[in-house]
N, C-alpha and C positions, 0 to 999 in steps of 0.2 A: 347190554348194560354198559352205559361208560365210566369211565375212571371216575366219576366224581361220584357215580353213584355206589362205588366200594367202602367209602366210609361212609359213617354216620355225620353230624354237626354235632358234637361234642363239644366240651369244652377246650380238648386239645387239639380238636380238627375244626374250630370255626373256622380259621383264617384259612386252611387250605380249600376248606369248601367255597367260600369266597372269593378264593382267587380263582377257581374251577368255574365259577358262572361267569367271572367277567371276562373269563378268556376266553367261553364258548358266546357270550354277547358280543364281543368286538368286532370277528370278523361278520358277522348278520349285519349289525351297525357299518358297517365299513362298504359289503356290498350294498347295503339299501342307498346311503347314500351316491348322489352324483359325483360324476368325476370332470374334474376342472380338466381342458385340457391344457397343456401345459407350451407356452410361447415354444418356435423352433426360430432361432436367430442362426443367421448364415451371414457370415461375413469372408472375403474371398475378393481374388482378385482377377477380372476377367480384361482379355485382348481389347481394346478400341474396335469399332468396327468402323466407325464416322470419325471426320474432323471434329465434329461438334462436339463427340464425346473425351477427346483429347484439349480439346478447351473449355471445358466444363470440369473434368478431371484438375488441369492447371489452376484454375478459377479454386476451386475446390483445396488447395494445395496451399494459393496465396491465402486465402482467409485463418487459414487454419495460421501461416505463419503471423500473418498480421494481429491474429487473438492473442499466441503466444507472448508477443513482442508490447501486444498495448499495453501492458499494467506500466512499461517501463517508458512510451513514449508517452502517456498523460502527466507519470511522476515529473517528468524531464519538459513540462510544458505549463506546469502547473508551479502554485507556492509553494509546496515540497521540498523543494530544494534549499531554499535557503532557510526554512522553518527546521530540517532536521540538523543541516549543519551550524546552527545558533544551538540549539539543544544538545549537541555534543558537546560544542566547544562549553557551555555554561558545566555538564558533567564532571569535565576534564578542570577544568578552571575550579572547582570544590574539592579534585582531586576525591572522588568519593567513589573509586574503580565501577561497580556495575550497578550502583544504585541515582537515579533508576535503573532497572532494567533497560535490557533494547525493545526488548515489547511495549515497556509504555510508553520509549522514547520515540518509538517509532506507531501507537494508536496516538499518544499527543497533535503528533505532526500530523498525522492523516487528517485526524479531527480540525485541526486548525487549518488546513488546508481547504476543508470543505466549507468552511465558516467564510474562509478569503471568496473561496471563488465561486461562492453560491448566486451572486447577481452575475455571472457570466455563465454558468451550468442552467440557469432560468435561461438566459437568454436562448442558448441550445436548445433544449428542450421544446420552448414556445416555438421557433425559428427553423427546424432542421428537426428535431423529432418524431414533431408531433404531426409536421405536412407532411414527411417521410409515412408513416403510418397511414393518415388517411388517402396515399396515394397519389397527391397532389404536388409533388416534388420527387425525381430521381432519384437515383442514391448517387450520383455525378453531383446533381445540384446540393441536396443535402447534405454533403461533405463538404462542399463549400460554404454553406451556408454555417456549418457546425464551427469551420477553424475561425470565421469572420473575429468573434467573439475572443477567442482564443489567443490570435493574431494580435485583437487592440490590447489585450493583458501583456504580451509578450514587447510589444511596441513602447507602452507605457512602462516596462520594468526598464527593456535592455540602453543599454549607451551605446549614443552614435558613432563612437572610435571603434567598440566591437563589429556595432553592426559591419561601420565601414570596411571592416580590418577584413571579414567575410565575404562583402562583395566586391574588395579588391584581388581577392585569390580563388574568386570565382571565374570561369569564361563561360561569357557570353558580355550583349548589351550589360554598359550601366542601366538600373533603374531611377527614371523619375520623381516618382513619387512612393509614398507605401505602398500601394496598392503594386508596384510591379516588384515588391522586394522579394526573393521566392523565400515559400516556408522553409526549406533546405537551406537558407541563408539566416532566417532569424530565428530558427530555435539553438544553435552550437552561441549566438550570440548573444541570445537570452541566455543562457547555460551558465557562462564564463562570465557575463553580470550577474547572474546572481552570486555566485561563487564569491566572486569580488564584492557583492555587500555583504553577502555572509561572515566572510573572513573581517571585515570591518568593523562589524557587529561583535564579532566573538573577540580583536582585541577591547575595545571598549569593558566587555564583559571581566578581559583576564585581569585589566588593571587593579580593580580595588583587592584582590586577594593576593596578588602579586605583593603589595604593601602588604599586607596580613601577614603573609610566608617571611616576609622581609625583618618583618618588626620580630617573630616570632624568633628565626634562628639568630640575628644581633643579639636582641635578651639570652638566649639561652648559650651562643659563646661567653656575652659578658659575663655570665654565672659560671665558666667554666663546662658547661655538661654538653660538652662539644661529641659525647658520644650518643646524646639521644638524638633521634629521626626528628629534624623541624614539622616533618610532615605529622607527624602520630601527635604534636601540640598545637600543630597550626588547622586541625584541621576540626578539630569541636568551634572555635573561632569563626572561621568562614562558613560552619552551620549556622552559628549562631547570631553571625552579620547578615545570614542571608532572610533569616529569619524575623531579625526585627525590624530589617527595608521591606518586610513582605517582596521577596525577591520574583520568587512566581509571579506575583499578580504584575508589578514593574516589568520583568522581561518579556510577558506574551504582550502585556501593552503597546511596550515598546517598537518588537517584533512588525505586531499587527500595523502599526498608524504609518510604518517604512512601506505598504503598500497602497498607501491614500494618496 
């Protein structure tokens, strides 16, 4: 006789009766069903035995670094750069410390980025993608094919004293024409132009509030109350001028048509 068969179902032994049958059901349930068997992952690290597998290995090594690294060479290739540094400088210039945030300072920019450079990310895609995939271009060629695009954005942002300044303290041959400029020469020179319209954009930005700040703390010496913070009065004001220029919709316009 088993334990469950020692009490009755009483009122005071329903629930132990109950828990008596599903515990002698489970394990039946448990064997009848099948058994999944369960992935065995081996990860380890074994000797070279070939050259082959020593350049496959390195192979294997650079990708992985170059994965790591691309989030920061497409930023640093792309409109990004002068789209977040316009977006700070307008934060700083309201004087309004973390609002926005940097997360939406930094999905703004991304989003704007991708809006600049979607007829050149088509171009990729039709051009170096999509032949790559169907097998009909290298990944030699496809890389080149991929920067083409990339290259005339970069060409059309940077200035020619950068560029120049780059392949005067490069060795090797001068280049001719674009086509021989190397990419290691126009992206630090794309870099430092955009830098430089950035910062040109952002004074632009600081002037009208500059006056705000100005007008605020002259009134508030002339009243004497030289001990309150210009900023804690100047700065509903500079919301409120940003507000009725519709400031947003002017800056990303602005922004935007520096890339046409």
């Amino acid at each position: 006789m088993s334990v469950c068969g020692l009490f009755r179902p009483t009122t005071g032994m329903g629930l132990l009766v109950l828990g008596c049958l599903i515990a002698m059901a489970v394990p039946a349930a448990v064997q009848a069903a099948p058994l999944v068997p369960a992935p065995n992952l081996n990860i380890g690290v074994t000797p070279a035995g070939k050259p082959q597998d020593v350049a496959l290995s390195l192979q294997i090594l650079l990708m992985l670094t170059v994965l790591s690294l691309a989030p920061s060479i497409i930023i640093m290739m792309t409109a990004f750069t002068r789209i977040i540094v316009v977006l700070s400088f307008l934060r700083s210039a309201l004087a309004t410390q973390q609002m926005p945030p940097n997360q939406v300072i930094v999905g703004l920019a991304l989003f704007l980025t991708f809006f600049t450079m979607s007829p050149y990310f088509d171009q990729i895609y039709k051009n170096a993608w999509q032949p790559f995939l169907a097998g009909t271009l290298s990944q030699e060629n496809a890389t080149t094919e991929a920067l083409k695009p990339l290259r005339e954005f970069m060409f059309k942002q940077a200035r020619e004293n950068d560029i120049a300044l780059f392949v005067n303290l490069m060795d090797g041959p001068r280049p001719a024409t674009q086509n021989d400029v190397p990419t290691t020469v126009l992206i630090p020179a794309f870099i430092i132009s955009e830098l430089k319209t950035a910062f040109q954009i952002g004074f632009l930005i600081y002037i009208p509030f500059i006056v705000v700040d100005m007008v605020v703390a002259s009134t508030l010496m002339s009243m004497g109350m030289m001990m309150v913070p210009p900023v804690m009065i100047s700065l509903p004001f500079k919301i409120l001028l940003f507000i009725l220029v519709d400031g947003w919709h002017l800056v990303i316009r602005s922004l935007l048509m520096t890339f046409n």
